[in-house]
Steps between C-alpha positions, in 0.01 A plus 500: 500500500609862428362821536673693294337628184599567133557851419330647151840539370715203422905516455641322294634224688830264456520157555597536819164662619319182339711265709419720824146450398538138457712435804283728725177268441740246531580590833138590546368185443757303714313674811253222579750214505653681810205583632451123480806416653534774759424325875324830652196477375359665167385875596847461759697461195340797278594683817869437486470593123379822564720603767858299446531725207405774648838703570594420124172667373605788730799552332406464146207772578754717629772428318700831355348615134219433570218742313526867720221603333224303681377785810407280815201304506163658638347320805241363288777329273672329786105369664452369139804315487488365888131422406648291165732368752236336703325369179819354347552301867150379458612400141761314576391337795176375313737404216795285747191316653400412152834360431515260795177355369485521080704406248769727411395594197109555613664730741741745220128462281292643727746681715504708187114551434515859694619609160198406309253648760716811411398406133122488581483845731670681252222420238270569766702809591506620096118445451580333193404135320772252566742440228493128279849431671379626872166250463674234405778543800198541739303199326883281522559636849156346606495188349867386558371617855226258496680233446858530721214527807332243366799241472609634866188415622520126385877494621436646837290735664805643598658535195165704446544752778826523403380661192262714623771679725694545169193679380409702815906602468430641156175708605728656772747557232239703281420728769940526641557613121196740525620670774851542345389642253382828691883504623674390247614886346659587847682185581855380292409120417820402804322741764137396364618127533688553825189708657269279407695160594566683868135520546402170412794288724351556830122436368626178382664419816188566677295268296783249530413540915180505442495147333728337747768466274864434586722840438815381548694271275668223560666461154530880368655422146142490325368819640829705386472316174147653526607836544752554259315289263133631493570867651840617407637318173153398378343880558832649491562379048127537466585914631770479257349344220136619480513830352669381192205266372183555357205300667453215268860405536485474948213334380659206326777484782229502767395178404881364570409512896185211458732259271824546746208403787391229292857328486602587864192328626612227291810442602519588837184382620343292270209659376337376154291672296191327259379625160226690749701679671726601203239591321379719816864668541558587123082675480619710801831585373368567171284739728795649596633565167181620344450717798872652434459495104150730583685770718808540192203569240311727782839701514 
């Protein structure tokens, strides 16, 4: 997941920004294993990714050269982005409960979905007919829906639930990247990123106490993996990267996060996959794609 959006204007990139782009869903989508393998419990280990990087956010928002130009935030700004904060905690610990329940590719899938309810307000936002490409994303998001809950449900009712935190973790999404939005012109991406990430860390480790999880680690290795993975490398090329694409193109990478999933739960835990449920994940990430394709011909 990553909050940071595609500005109108697109660089020309390099190869090198298309590898950051590639390596930081990479990264991305190695999140879950750890989460998986972490021994602190799920919403305990989105905690330590939110705060062990911490300090190194804090320095990249600050760093020297960064823009001058920016005046300082007004107190509405900084609510917006602590209330974002508390949204995105909510996000992700919907979304690491998921994990320790689904599949790991049912949990990148619909871990994603908060960008097609962003789809579906803004046509309800625009007062305007949905496009051929947005209908069919909504009609492929929906049906490849259908049936990934429908195959959970005859796995497990777990596997089920498991889902349906994935999904709740995309409506929070929806609403984190709403909020952002209102903040987004007085905030440099580090110091928006950095604000918002200070926020959500000690929501999360509330919920974590809430639930009766374990905090502390016995075997920290997966949890800094976590970190530097998912909120620092993963984010950090994604920062990097983004500007210099157009939509369609993070699009098409996008979908690199469900297929790495798909081979890590695999190999390291043995999950298999049926002509159902491929059929399921390739509808939703055609979703995806259709839903990115849309916004590049909105533009």
């Amino acid at each position: 997941m990553t909050s940071i959006e595609v500005s109108r204007e697109v660089p020309r990139p390099d190869p090198w920004h298309f590898v950051a782009l590639l390596g930081g869903n990479f990264a991305l989508a190695l999140g879950p294993w750890f989460v998986r393998l972490a021994d602190s419990g799920p919403v305990s280990a989105g905690f330590w990714r939110l705060f062990l990087p911490l300090p190194v956010l804090a320095m990249l928002a600050l760093r020297p050269g960064r823009s001058a130009h920016r005046t300082t935030p007004a107190l509405g700004a900084w609510l917006l982005v602590a209330l974002a904060g508390v949204l995105f905690a909510l996000d992700l610990a919907s979304w690491h409960i998921g994990i320790a329940y689904t599949r790991l590719a049912n949990a990148s899938l619909f871990g994603n979905s908060g960008s097609l309810i962003l789809m579906v307000w803004g046509l309800s936002a625009a007062r305007r007919l949905p496009r051929p490409a947005e209908l069919a994303a909504i009609a492929a998001a929906v049906g490849g829906a259908a049936i990934l809950l429908g195959r959970s449900l005859e796995i497990d009712r777990a596997t089920l639930m498991g889902d349906l935190f994935c999904i709740l973790a995309g409506v929070f999404y929806f609403f984190y990247i709403l909020l952002l939005q209102g903040a987004r012109g007085q905030f440099e991406s580090w110091g928006l990123l950095f604000t918002s990430t200070l926020a959500s860390a000690p929501v999360m480790l509330g919920i974590a106490i809430w639930l009766g999880e374990p905090v502390w680690p016995h075997v920290w290795w997966p949890l800094i993996a976590l970190a530097l993975c998912s909120q620092v490398i993963g984010q950090g090329l994604i920062v990097f990267a983004l500007r210099h694409f157009s939509a369609l193109i993070i699009g098409v990478v996008l979908l690199t996060q469900p297929a790495v999933s798909i081979l890590l739960g695999w190999l390291a835990f043995g999950e298999t996959m049926g002509v159902l449920d491929a059929l399921g994940m390739a509808l939703i990430a055609a979703a995806l794609l259709l839903g990115r394709l849309s916004e590049a011909a909105g533009r």
